[in-house]
N, C-alpha and C positions, 0 to 999 in steps of 0.2 A: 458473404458470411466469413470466407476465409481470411479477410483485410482486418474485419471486424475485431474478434478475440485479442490477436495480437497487436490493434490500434489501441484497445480497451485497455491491454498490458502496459503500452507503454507510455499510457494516460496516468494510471493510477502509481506507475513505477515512481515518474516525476512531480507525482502530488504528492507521494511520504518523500520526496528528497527536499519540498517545501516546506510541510509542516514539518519535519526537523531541524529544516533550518530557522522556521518563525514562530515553535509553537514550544515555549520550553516545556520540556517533562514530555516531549512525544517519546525520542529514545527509550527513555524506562519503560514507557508505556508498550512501544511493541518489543520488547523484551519481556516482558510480563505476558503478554497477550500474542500467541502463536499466529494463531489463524484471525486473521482483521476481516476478511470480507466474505466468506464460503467457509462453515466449520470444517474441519479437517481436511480442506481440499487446499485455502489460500487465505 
């Protein structure tokens, strides 16, 4: 469990470094939008 969370982290870290590289209007978008996956936590 302890591999887990922080494999999870740096899973979803290098999927927004994708879809802002391939997905126009992501930028604005989490600039707009705080929290993407977990309300107020992440």
């Amino acid at each position: 469990m302890r591999i887990f969370i922080p494999g999870i982290a740096k899973r979803i870290k290098n999927e927004e470094k994708v879809l802002e590289e391939g997905l126009d209007g992501y930028v604005e978008y989490k600039k707009k939008v705080k929290y993407r996956i977990l309300p107020f936590i992440w």
